[in-house]
mmCIF file of the N, C-alpha and C atoms, coordinates in Angstrom:
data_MODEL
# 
_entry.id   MODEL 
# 
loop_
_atom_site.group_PDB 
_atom_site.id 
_atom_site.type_symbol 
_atom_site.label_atom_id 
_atom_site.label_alt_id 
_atom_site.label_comp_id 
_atom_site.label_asym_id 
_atom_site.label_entity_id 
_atom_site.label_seq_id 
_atom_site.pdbx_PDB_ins_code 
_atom_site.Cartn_x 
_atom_site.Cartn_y 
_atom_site.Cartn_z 
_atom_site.occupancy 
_atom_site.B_iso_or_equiv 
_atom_site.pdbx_formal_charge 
_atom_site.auth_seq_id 
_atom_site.auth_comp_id 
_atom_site.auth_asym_id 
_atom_site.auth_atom_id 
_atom_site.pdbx_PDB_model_num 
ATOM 1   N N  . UNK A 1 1  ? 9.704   -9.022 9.098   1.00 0.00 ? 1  UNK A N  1 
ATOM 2   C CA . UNK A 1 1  ? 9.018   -7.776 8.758   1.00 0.00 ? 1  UNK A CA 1 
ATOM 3   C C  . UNK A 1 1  ? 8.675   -7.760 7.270   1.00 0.00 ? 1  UNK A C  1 
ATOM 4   N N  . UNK A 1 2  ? 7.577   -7.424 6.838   1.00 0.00 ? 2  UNK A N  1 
ATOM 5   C CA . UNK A 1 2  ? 6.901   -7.471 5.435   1.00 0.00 ? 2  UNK A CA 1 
ATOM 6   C C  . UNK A 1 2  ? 7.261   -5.746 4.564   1.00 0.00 ? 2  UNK A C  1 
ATOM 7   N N  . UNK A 1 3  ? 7.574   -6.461 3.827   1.00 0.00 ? 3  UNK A N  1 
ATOM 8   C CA . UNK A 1 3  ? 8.257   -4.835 3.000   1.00 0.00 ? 3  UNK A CA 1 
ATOM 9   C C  . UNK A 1 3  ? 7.076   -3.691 2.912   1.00 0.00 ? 3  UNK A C  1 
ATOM 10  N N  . UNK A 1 4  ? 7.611   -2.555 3.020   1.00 0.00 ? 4  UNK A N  1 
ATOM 11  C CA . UNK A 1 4  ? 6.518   -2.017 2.697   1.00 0.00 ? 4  UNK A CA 1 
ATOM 12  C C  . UNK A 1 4  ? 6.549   -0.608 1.122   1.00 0.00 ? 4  UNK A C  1 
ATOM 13  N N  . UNK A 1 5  ? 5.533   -0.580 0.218   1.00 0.00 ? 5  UNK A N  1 
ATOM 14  C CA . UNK A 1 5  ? 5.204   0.420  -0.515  1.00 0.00 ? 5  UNK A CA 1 
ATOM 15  C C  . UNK A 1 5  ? 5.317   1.696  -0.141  1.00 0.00 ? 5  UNK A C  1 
ATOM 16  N N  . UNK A 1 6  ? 6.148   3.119  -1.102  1.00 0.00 ? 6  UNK A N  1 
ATOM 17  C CA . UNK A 1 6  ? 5.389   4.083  -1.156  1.00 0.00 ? 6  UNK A CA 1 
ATOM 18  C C  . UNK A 1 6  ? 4.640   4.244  -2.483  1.00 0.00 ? 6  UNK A C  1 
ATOM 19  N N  . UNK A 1 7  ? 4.016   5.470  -1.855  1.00 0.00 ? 7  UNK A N  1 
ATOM 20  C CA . UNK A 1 7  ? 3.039   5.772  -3.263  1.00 0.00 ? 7  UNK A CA 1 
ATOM 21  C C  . UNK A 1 7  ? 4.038   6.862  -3.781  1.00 0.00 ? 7  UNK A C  1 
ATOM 22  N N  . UNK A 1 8  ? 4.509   6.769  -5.353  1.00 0.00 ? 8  UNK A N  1 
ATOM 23  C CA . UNK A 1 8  ? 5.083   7.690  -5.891  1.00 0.00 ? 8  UNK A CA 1 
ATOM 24  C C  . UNK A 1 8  ? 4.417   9.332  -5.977  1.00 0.00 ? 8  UNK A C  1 
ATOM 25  N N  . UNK A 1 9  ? 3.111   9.074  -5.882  1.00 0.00 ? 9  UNK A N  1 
ATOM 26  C CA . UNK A 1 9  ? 2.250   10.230 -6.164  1.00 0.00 ? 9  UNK A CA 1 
ATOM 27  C C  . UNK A 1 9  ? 2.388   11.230 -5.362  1.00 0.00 ? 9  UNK A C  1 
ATOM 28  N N  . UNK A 1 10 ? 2.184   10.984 -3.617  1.00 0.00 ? 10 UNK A N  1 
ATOM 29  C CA . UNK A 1 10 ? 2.192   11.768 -2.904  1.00 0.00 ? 10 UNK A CA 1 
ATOM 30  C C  . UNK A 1 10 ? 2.354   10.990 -1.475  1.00 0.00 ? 10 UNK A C  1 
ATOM 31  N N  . UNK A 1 11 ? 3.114   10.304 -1.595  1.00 0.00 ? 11 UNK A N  1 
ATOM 32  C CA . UNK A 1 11 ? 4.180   9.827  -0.700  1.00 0.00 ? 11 UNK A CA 1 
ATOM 33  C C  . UNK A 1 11 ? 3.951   8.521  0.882   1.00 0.00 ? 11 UNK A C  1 
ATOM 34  N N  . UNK A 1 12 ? 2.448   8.586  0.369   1.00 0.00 ? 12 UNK A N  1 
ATOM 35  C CA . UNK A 1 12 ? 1.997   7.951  1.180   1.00 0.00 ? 12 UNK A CA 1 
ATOM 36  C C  . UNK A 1 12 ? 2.705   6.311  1.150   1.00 0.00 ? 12 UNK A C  1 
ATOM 37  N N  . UNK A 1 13 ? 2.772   5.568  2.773   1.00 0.00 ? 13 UNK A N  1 
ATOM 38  C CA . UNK A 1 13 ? 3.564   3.943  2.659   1.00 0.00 ? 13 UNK A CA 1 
ATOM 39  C C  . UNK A 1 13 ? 2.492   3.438  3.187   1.00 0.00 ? 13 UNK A C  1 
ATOM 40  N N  . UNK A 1 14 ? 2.437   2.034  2.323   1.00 0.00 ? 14 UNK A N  1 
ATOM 41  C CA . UNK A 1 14 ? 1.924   1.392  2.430   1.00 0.00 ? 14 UNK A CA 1 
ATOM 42  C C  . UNK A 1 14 ? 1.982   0.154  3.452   1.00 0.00 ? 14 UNK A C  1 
ATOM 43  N N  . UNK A 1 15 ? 2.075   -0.015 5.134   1.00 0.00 ? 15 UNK A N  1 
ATOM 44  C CA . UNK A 1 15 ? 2.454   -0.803 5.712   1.00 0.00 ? 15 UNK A CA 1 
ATOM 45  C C  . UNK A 1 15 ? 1.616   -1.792 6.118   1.00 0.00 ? 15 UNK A C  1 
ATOM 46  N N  . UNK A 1 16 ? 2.103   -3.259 5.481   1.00 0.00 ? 16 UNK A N  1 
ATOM 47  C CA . UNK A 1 16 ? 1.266   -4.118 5.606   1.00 0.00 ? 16 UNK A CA 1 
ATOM 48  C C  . UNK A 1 16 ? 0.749   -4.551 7.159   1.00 0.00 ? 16 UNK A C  1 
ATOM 49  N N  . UNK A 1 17 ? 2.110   -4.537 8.076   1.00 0.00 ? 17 UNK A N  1 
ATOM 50  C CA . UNK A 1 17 ? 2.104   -5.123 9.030   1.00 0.00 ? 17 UNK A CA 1 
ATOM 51  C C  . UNK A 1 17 ? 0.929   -4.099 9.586   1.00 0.00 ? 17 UNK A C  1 
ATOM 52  N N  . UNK A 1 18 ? 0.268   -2.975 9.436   1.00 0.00 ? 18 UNK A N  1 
ATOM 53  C CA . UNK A 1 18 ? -1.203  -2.225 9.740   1.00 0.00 ? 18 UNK A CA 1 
ATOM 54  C C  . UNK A 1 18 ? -2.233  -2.340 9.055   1.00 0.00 ? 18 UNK A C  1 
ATOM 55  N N  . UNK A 1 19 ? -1.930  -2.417 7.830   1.00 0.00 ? 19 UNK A N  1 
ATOM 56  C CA . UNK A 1 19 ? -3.269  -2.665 6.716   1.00 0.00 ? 19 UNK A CA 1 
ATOM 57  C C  . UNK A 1 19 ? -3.380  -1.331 6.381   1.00 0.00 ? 19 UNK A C  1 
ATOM 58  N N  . UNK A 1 20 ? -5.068  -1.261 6.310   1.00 0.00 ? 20 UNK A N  1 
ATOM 59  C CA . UNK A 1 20 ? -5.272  -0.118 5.435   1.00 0.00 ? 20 UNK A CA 1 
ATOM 60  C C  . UNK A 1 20 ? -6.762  -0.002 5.723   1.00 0.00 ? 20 UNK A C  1 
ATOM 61  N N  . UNK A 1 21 ? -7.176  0.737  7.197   1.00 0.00 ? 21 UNK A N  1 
ATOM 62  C CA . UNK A 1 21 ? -8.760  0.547  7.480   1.00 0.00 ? 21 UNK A CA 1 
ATOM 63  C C  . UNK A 1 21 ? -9.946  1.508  6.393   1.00 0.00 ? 21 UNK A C  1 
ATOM 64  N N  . UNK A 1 22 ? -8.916  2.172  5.707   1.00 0.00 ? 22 UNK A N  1 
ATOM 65  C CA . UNK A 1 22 ? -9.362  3.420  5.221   1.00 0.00 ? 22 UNK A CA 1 
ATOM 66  C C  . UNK A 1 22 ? -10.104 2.568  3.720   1.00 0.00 ? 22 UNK A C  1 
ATOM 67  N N  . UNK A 1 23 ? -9.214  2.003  3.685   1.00 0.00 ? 23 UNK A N  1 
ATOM 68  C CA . UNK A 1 23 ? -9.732  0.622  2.130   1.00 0.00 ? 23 UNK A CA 1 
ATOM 69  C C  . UNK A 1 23 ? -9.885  -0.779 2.253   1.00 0.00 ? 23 UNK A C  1 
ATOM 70  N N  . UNK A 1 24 ? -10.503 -0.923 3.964   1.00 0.00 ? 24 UNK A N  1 
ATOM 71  C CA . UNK A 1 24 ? -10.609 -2.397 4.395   1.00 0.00 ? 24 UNK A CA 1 
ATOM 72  C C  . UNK A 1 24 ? -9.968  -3.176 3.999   1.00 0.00 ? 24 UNK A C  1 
ATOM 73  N N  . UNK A 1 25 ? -8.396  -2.734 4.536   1.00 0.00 ? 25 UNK A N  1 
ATOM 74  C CA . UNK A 1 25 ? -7.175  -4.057 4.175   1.00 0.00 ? 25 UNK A CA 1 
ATOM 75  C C  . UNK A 1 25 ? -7.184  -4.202 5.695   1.00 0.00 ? 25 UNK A C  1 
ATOM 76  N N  . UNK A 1 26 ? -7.054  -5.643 6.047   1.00 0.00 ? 26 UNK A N  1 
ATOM 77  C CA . UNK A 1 26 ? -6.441  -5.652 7.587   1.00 0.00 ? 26 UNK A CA 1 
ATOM 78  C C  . UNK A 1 26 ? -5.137  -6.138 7.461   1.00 0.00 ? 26 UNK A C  1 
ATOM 79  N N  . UNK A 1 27 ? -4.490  -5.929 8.723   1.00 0.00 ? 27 UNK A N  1 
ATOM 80  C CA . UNK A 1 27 ? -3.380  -5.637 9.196   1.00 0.00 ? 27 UNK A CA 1 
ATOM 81  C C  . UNK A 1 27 ? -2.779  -7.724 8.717   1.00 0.00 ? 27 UNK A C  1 
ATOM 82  N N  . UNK A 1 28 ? -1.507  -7.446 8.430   1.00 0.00 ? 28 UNK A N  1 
ATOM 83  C CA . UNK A 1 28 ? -0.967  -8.616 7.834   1.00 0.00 ? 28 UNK A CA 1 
ATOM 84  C C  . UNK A 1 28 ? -1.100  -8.763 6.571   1.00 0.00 ? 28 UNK A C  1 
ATOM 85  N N  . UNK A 1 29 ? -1.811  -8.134 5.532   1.00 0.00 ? 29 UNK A N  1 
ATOM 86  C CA . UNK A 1 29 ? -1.634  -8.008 4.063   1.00 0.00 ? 29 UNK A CA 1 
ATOM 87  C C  . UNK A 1 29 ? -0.867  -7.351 3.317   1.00 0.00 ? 29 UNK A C  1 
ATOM 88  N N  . UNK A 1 30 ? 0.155   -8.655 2.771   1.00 0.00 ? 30 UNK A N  1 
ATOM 89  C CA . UNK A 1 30 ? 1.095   -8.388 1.658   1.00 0.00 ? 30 UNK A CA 1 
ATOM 90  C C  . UNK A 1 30 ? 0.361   -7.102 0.776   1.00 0.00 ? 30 UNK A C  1 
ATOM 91  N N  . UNK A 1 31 ? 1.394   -6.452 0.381   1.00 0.00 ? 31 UNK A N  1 
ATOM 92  C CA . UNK A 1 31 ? 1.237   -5.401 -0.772  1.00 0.00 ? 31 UNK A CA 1 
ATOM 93  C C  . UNK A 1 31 ? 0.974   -6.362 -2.122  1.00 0.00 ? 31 UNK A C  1 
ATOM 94  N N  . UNK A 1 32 ? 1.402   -7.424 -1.978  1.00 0.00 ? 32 UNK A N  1 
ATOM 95  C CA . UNK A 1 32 ? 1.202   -8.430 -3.418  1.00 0.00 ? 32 UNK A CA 1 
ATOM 96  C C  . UNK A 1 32 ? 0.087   -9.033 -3.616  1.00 0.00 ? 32 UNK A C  1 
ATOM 97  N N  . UNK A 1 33 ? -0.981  -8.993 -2.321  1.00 0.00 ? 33 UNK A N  1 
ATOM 98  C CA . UNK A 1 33 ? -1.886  -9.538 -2.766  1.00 0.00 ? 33 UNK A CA 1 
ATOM 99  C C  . UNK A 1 33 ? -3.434  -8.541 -2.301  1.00 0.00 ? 33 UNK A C  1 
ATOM 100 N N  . UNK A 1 34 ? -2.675  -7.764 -2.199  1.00 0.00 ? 34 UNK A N  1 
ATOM 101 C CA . UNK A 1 34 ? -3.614  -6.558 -2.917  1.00 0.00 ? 34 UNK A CA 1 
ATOM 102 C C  . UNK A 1 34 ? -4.823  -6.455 -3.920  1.00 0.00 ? 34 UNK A C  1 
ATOM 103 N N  . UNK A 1 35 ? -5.798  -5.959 -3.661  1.00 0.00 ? 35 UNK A N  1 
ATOM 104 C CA . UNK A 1 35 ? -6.759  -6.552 -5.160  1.00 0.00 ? 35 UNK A CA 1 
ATOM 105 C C  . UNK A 1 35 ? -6.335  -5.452 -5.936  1.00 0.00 ? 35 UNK A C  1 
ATOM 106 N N  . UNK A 1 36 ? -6.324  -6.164 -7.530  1.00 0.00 ? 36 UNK A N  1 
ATOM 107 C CA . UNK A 1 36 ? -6.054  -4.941 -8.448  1.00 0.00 ? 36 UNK A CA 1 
ATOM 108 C C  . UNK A 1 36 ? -6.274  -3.703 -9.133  1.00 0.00 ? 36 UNK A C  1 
ATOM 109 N N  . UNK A 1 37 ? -7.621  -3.937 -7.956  1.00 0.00 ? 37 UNK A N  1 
ATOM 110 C CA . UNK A 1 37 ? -8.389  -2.264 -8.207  1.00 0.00 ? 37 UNK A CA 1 
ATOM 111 C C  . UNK A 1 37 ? -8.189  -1.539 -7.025  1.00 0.00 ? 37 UNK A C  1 
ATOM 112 N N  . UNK A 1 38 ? -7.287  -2.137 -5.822  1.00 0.00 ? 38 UNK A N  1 
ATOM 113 C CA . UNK A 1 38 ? -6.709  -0.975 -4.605  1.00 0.00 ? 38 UNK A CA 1 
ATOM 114 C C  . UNK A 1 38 ? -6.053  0.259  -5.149  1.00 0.00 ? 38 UNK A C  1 
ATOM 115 N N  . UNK A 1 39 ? -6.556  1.241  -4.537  1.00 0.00 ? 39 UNK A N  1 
ATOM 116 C CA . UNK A 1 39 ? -5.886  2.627  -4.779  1.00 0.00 ? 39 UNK A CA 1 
ATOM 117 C C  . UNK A 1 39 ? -5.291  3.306  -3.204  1.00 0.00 ? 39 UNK A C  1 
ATOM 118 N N  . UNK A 1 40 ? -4.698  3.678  -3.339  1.00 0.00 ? 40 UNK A N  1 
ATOM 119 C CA . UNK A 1 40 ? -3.922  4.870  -2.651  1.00 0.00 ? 40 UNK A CA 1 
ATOM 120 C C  . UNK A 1 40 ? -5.222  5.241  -1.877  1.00 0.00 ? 40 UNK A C  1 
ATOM 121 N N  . UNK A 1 41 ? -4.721  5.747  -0.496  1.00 0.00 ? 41 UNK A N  1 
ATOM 122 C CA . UNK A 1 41 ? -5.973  5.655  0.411   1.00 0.00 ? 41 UNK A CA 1 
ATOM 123 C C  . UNK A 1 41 ? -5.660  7.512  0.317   1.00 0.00 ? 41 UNK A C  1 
ATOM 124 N N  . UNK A 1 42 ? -4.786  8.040  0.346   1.00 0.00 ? 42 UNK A N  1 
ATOM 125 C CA . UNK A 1 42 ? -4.413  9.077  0.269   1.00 0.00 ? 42 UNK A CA 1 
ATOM 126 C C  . UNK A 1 42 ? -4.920  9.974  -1.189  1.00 0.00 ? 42 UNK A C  1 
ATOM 127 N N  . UNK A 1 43 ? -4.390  9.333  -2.376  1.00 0.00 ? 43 UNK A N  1 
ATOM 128 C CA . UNK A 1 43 ? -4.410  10.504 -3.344  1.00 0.00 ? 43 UNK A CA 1 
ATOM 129 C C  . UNK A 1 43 ? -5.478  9.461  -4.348  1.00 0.00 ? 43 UNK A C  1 
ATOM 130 N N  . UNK A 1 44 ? -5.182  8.311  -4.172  1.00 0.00 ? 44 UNK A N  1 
ATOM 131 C CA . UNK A 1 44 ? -6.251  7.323  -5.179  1.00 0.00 ? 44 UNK A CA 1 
ATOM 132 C C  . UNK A 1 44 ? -5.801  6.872  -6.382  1.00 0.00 ? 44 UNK A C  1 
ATOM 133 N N  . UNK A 1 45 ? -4.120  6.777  -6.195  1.00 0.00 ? 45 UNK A N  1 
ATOM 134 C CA . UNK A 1 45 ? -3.359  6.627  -7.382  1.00 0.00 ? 45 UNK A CA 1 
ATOM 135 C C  . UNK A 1 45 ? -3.294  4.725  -7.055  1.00 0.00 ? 45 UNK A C  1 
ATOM 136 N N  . UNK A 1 46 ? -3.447  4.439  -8.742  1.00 0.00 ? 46 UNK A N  1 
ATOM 137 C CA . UNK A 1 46 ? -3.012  2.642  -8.399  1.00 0.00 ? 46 UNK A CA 1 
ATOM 138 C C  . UNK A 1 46 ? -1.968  2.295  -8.155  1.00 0.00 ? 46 UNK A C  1 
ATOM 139 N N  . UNK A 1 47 ? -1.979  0.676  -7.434  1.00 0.00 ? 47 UNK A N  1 
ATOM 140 C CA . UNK A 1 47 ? -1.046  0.391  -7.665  1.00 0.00 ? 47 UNK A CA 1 
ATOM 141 C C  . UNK A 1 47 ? 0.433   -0.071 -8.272  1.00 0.00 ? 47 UNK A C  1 
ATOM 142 N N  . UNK A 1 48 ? 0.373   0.597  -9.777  1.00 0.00 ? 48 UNK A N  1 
ATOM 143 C CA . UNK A 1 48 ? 1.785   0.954  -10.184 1.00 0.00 ? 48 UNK A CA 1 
ATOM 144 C C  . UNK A 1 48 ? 2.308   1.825  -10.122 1.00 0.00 ? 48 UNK A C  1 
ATOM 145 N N  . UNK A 1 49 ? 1.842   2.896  -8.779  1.00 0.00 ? 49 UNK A N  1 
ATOM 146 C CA . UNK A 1 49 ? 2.102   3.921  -8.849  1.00 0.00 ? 49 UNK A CA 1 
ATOM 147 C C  . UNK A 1 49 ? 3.430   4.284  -7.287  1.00 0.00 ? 49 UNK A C  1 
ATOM 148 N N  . UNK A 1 50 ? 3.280   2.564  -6.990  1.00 0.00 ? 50 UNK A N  1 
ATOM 149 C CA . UNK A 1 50 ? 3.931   1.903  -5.682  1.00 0.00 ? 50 UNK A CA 1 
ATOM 150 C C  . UNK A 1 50 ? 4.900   1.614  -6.027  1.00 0.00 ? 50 UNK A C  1 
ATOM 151 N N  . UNK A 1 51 ? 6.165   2.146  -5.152  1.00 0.00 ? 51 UNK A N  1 
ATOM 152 C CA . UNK A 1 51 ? 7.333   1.161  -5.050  1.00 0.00 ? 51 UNK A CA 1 
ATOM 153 C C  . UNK A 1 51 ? 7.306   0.629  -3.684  1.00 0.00 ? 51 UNK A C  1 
ATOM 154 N N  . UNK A 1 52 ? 8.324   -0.288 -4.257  1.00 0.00 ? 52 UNK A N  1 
ATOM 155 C CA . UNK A 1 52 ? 9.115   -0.967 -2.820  1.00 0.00 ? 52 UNK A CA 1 
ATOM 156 C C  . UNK A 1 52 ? 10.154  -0.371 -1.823  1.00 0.00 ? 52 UNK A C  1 
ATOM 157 N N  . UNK A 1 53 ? 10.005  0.049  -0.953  1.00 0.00 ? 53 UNK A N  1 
ATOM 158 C CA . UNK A 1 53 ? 11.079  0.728  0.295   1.00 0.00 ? 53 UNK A CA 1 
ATOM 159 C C  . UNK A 1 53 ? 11.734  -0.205 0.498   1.00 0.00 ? 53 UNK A C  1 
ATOM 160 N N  . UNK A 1 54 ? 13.238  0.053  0.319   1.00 0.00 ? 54 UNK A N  1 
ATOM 161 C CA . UNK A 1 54 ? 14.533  -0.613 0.974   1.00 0.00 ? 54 UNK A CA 1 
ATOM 162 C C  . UNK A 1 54 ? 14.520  -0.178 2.666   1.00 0.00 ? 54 UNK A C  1 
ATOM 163 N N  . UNK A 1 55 ? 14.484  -0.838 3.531   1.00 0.00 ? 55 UNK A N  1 
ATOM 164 C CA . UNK A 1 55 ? 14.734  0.099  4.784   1.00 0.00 ? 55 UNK A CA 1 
ATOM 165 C C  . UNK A 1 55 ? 15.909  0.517  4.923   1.00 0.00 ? 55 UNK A C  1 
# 
């Protein structure tokens, strides 16, 4: 299972194992290789605005 991000901003997770259709990530993309202008599909905060979830 691939770790997944929240967004500190407003709480949104980032789960790779779904992607992100909302910002044309598909499903199986690491949070690490992310491009460095992805934002928060939710509030539009970047990504240092992500942590890592312990499950």
């Amino acid at each position: 299972m691939m770790k997944r991000y929240k967004c500190r901003v407003c709480g949104y997770i980032y789960d790779p194992e779904k992607g992100e259709p909302r910002r044309d990530t598909p499903p199986g993309t690491p949070f690490e290789e992310l491009k460095s202008n992805w934002r928060c599909p939710k509030c539009n905060a970047p990504l240092f605005k992500f942590v890592a979830l312990t499950n």
